[in-house]
C-alpha positions as CSV (number, residue, x, y, z in Angstrom):
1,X,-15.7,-5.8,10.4
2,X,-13.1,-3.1,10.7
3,X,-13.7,0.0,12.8
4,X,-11.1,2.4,11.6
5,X,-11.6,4.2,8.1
6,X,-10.5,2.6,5.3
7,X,-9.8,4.9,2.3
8,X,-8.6,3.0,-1.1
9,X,-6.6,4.9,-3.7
10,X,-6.4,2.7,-7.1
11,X,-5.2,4.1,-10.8
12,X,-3.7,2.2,-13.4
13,X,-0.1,0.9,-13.7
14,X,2.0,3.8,-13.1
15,X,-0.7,6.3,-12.4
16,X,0.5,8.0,-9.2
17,X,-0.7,6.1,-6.1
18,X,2.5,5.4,-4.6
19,X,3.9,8.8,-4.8
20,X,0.7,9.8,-3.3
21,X,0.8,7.6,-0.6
22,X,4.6,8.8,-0.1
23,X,3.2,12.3,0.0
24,X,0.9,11.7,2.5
25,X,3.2,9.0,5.0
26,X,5.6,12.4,4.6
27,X,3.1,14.9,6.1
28,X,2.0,12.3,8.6
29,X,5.6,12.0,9.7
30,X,5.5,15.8,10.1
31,X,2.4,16.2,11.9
32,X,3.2,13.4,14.5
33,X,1.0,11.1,13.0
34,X,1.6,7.2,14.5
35,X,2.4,6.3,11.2
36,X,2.6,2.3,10.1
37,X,2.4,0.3,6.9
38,X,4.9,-0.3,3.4
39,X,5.0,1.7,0.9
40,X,6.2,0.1,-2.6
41,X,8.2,2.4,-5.0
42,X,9.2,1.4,-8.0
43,X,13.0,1.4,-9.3
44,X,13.7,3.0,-12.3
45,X,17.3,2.7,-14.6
46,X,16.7,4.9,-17.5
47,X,13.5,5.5,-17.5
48,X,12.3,1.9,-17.1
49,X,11.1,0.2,-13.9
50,X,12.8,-2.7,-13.5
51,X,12.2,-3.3,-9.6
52,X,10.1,-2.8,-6.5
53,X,11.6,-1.7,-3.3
54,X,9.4,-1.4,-0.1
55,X,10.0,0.9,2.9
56,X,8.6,0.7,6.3
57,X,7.1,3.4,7.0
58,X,7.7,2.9,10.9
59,X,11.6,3.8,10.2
60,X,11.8,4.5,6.7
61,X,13.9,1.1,6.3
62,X,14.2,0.3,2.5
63,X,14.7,-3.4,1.2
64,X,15.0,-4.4,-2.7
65,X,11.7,-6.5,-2.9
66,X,11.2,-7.4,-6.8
67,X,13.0,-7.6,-9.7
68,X,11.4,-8.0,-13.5
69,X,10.6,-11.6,-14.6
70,X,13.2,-13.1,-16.1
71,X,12.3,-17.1,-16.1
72,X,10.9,-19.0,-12.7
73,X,13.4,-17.4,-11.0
74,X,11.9,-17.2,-7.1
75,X,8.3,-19.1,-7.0
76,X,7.2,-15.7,-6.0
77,X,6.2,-13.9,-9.0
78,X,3.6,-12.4,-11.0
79,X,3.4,-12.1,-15.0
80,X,5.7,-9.3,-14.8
81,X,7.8,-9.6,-11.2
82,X,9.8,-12.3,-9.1
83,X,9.6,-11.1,-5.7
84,X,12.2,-12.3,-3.1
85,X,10.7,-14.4,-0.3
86,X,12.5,-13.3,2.5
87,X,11.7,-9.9,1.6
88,X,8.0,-10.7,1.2
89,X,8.7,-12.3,4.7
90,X,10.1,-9.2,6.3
91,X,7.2,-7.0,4.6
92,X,4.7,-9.3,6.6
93,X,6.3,-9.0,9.6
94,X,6.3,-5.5,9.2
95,X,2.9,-5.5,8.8
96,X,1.9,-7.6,11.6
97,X,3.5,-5.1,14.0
98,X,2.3,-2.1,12.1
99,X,-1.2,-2.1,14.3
100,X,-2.5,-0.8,16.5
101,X,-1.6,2.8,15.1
102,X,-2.8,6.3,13.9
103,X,-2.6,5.7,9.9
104,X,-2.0,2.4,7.8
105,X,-0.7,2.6,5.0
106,X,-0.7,-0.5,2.5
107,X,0.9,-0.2,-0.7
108,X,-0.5,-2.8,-2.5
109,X,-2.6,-5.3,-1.8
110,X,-3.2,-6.9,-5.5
111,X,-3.6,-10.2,-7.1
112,X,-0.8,-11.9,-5.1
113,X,-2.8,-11.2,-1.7
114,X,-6.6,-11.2,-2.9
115,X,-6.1,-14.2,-5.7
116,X,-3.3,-16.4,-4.5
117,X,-2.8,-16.2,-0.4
118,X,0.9,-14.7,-1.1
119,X,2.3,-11.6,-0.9
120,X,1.5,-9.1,2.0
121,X,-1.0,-11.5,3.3
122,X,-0.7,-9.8,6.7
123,X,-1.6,-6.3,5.5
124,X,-5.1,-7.6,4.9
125,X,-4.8,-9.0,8.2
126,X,-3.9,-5.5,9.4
127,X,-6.5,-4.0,7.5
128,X,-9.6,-6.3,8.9
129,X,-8.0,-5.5,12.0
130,X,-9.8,-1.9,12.4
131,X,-6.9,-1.1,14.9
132,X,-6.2,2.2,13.1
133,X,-7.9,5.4,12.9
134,X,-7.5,5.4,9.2
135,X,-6.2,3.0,6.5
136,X,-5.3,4.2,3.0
137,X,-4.7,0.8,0.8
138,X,-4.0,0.8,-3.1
139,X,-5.8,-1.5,-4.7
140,X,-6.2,-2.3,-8.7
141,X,-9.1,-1.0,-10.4
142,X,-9.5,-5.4,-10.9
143,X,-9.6,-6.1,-7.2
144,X,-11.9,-3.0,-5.8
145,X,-15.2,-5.4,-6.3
146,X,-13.5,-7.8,-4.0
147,X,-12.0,-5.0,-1.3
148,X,-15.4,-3.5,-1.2
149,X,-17.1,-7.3,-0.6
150,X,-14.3,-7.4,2.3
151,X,-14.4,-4.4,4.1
152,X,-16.8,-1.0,4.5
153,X,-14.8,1.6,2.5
154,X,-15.2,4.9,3.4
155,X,-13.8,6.6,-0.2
156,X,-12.0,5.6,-3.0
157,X,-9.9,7.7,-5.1
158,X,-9.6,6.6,-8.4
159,X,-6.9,8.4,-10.2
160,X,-8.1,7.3,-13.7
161,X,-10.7,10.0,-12.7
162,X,-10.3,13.3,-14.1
163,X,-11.6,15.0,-10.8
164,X,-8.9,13.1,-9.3
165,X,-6.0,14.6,-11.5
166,X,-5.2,17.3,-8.8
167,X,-5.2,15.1,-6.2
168,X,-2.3,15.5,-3.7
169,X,-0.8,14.1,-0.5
170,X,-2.2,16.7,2.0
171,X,-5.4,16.5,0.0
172,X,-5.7,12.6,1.0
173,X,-4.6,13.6,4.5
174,X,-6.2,16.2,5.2
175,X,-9.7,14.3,4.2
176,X,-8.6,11.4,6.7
177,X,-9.0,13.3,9.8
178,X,-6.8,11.5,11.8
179,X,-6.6,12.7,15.8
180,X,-3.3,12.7,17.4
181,X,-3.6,10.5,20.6
Protein backbone atom coordinates (compact mmCIF):
# COMPACT_ATOMS: atom_id res chain seq x y z
CA UNK A 1 0.00 0.00 0.00
CA UNK A 2 1.13 3.49 -0.86
CA UNK A 3 2.06 6.08 1.67
CA UNK A 4 2.01 9.25 -0.20
CA UNK A 5 -1.44 10.87 -1.04
CA UNK A 6 -3.06 9.97 -3.97
CA UNK A 7 -5.57 12.44 -5.30
CA UNK A 8 -7.49 11.30 -8.67
CA UNK A 9 -9.01 13.92 -11.05
CA UNK A 10 -11.42 12.07 -13.73
CA UNK A 11 -14.16 13.92 -16.24
CA UNK A 12 -15.28 12.84 -19.38
CA UNK A 13 -13.45 13.01 -22.77
CA UNK A 14 -12.34 16.37 -23.11
CA UNK A 15 -13.52 17.76 -19.81
CA UNK A 16 -10.50 19.61 -18.51
CA UNK A 17 -8.18 17.23 -16.58
CA UNK A 18 -5.24 17.70 -18.43
CA UNK A 19 -5.22 21.40 -18.53
CA UNK A 20 -5.73 21.09 -14.93
CA UNK A 21 -3.02 18.93 -14.27
CA UNK A 22 -0.83 21.48 -16.54
CA UNK A 23 -2.02 24.22 -14.25
CA UNK A 24 -1.03 22.68 -11.29
CA UNK A 25 2.69 20.91 -12.68
CA UNK A 26 3.06 25.00 -13.65
CA UNK A 27 2.60 26.31 -10.06
CA UNK A 28 4.57 23.42 -8.73
CA UNK A 29 7.42 24.35 -11.02
CA UNK A 30 7.07 27.84 -9.48
CA UNK A 31 6.96 26.98 -6.05
CA UNK A 32 10.05 24.58 -6.17
CA UNK A 33 8.02 21.74 -5.97
CA UNK A 34 10.17 18.26 -6.97
CA UNK A 35 7.98 17.77 -9.60
CA UNK A 36 7.82 14.24 -11.71
CA UNK A 37 5.30 12.45 -13.91
CA UNK A 38 3.73 12.97 -17.94
CA UNK A 39 1.35 14.91 -18.62
CA UNK A 40 -0.71 14.02 -22.02
CA UNK A 41 -2.08 17.03 -24.08
CA UNK A 42 -3.98 16.57 -26.76
CA UNK A 43 -3.14 18.06 -30.49
CA UNK A 44 -5.53 19.91 -32.05
CA UNK A 45 -5.58 20.95 -36.17
CA UNK A 46 -8.75 22.94 -36.54
CA UNK A 47 -10.43 22.38 -33.90
CA UNK A 48 -10.19 18.59 -33.90
CA UNK A 49 -7.76 16.44 -31.82
CA UNK A 50 -6.10 14.35 -33.90
CA UNK A 51 -3.02 13.36 -31.57
CA UNK A 52 -1.61 12.90 -28.07
CA UNK A 53 1.74 14.37 -27.10
CA UNK A 54 3.20 13.66 -23.66
CA UNK A 55 5.69 15.95 -21.78
CA UNK A 56 7.89 15.07 -18.93
CA UNK A 57 7.30 17.00 -16.47
CA UNK A 58 10.99 16.58 -15.05
CA UNK A 59 12.22 18.86 -18.15
CA UNK A 60 9.25 19.77 -19.92
CA UNK A 61 10.52 17.41 -22.94
CA UNK A 62 7.60 16.93 -25.47
CA UNK A 63 7.35 13.65 -27.74
CA UNK A 64 4.39 13.07 -30.39
CA UNK A 65 2.91 9.91 -28.57
CA UNK A 66 -0.53 9.03 -30.66
CA UNK A 67 -1.97 9.69 -33.62
CA UNK A 68 -5.93 8.82 -34.53
CA UNK A 69 -6.70 5.23 -35.66
CA UNK A 70 -6.45 4.88 -39.04
CA UNK A 71 -6.21 0.83 -39.59
CA UNK A 72 -3.81 -1.56 -37.36
CA UNK A 73 -1.33 0.70 -37.86
CA UNK A 74 1.23 0.22 -34.55
CA UNK A 75 -0.27 -2.85 -32.24
CA UNK A 76 -0.56 -0.16 -29.83
CA UNK A 77 -3.85 1.25 -30.03
CA UNK A 78 -7.12 1.86 -28.59
CA UNK A 79 -10.69 2.16 -30.46
CA UNK A 80 -9.81 5.65 -31.20
CA UNK A 81 -5.60 5.91 -31.04
CA UNK A 82 -2.40 4.11 -32.33
CA UNK A 83 0.23 4.95 -30.03
CA UNK A 84 3.96 4.75 -31.01
CA UNK A 85 5.83 2.07 -29.07
CA UNK A 86 8.96 3.68 -28.55
CA UNK A 87 7.25 6.54 -27.29
CA UNK A 88 5.09 4.47 -24.90
CA UNK A 89 8.72 3.06 -24.16
CA UNK A 90 10.30 6.43 -23.38
CA UNK A 91 7.01 7.52 -21.27
CA UNK A 92 7.79 4.32 -19.00
CA UNK A 93 11.07 5.12 -18.57
CA UNK A 94 10.14 8.35 -17.62
CA UNK A 95 8.13 7.16 -15.15
CA UNK A 96 10.27 4.72 -13.64
CA UNK A 97 12.71 7.55 -12.76
CA UNK A 98 10.01 9.92 -11.88
CA UNK A 99 10.08 8.54 -7.93
CA UNK A 100 11.05 9.19 -5.35
CA UNK A 101 9.82 12.93 -5.62
CA UNK A 102 7.55 15.79 -4.13
CA UNK A 103 4.43 15.53 -6.66
CA UNK A 104 3.47 12.75 -9.28
CA UNK A 105 1.72 13.53 -11.73
CA UNK A 106 0.12 10.76 -14.06
CA UNK A 107 -1.78 11.77 -16.96
CA UNK A 108 -3.64 8.86 -17.66
CA UNK A 109 -3.73 5.76 -16.46
CA UNK A 110 -6.89 4.20 -18.53
CA UNK A 111 -7.90 1.08 -20.12
CA UNK A 112 -4.51 0.45 -21.80
CA UNK A 113 -2.79 0.21 -18.24
CA UNK A 114 -5.71 -1.10 -15.92
CA UNK A 115 -7.34 -3.64 -18.81
CA UNK A 116 -4.51 -4.66 -21.02
CA UNK A 117 -0.86 -4.54 -19.23
CA UNK A 118 0.25 -1.70 -21.96
CA UNK A 119 0.61 1.68 -21.85
CA UNK A 120 2.24 3.61 -18.94
CA UNK A 121 2.42 0.33 -17.09
CA UNK A 122 5.14 1.86 -14.93
CA UNK A 123 3.14 4.86 -13.74
CA UNK A 124 1.05 2.40 -11.71
CA UNK A 125 4.16 1.12 -10.63
CA UNK A 126 5.11 4.57 -9.55
CA UNK A 127 1.95 5.20 -8.04
CA UNK A 128 1.91 1.81 -5.69
CA UNK A 129 5.21 3.05 -5.00
CA UNK A 130 4.11 5.67 -2.21
CA UNK A 131 7.56 7.38 -2.87
CA UNK A 132 5.84 10.77 -3.24
CA UNK A 133 4.24 13.18 -0.96
CA UNK A 134 1.33 13.44 -3.29
CA UNK A 135 0.18 11.87 -6.53
CA UNK A 136 -2.54 13.41 -8.72
CA UNK A 137 -3.60 10.55 -11.49
CA UNK A 138 -6.52 10.94 -14.10
CA UNK A 139 -8.45 8.30 -14.29
CA UNK A 140 -11.87 7.51 -16.43
CA UNK A 141 -14.97 7.74 -14.59
CA UNK A 142 -14.88 3.55 -15.98
CA UNK A 143 -11.73 2.74 -14.22
CA UNK A 144 -12.18 4.72 -10.60
CA UNK A 145 -13.87 1.27 -9.14
CA UNK A 146 -10.74 -0.42 -10.05
CA UNK A 147 -8.15 2.63 -8.86
CA UNK A 148 -9.98 2.74 -5.62
CA UNK A 149 -9.76 -1.41 -5.25
CA UNK A 150 -5.83 -0.63 -5.90
CA UNK A 151 -4.89 2.04 -3.89
CA UNK A 152 -6.30 4.31 -0.65
CA UNK A 153 -7.42 7.55 -2.49
CA UNK A 154 -7.36 10.47 -0.57
CA UNK A 155 -9.98 12.69 -3.00
CA UNK A 156 -11.21 12.51 -6.26
CA UNK A 157 -12.32 15.39 -8.34
CA UNK A 158 -14.75 14.60 -10.65
CA UNK A 159 -15.23 17.29 -13.14
CA UNK A 160 -18.58 16.01 -14.39
CA UNK A 161 -19.54 17.48 -11.00
CA UNK A 162 -21.03 20.78 -10.96
CA UNK A 163 -19.16 21.75 -7.65
CA UNK A 164 -16.19 20.94 -9.51
CA UNK A 165 -16.80 23.47 -12.47
CA UNK A 166 -14.57 26.10 -10.74
CA UNK A 167 -12.01 23.96 -10.16
CA UNK A 168 -8.46 25.37 -10.92
CA UNK A 169 -4.74 24.39 -10.83
CA UNK A 170 -3.86 26.24 -7.57
CA UNK A 171 -7.12 24.98 -6.15
CA UNK A 172 -5.83 21.23 -6.72
CA UNK A 173 -2.40 22.32 -5.37
CA UNK A 174 -3.13 24.16 -2.86
CA UNK A 175 -5.44 21.17 -1.35
CA UNK A 176 -2.33 18.75 -1.77
CA UNK A 177 -0.18 20.30 0.76
CA UNK A 178 2.89 19.25 -0.46
CA UNK A 179 6.20 20.28 1.97
CA UNK A 180 9.28 21.40 0.24
CA UNK A 181 12.20 19.13 1.46
Amino acid sequence: MSSGKIIILTGDIQSGKTNLCQELAQKAKEEGIQLAGLLSPGVFHEGKKNGIDVINLNNWERRHLAVLKEKDQTGLETRRWSFYPEIVQWGNQVLINAVPCDLLVVDELGPLEFNRGEGWISGLAAVDSGSYQSALVVIRPSLLKMAGQRWEISRVFDLNDPRCSTLSGEDIFSRLQIQKI
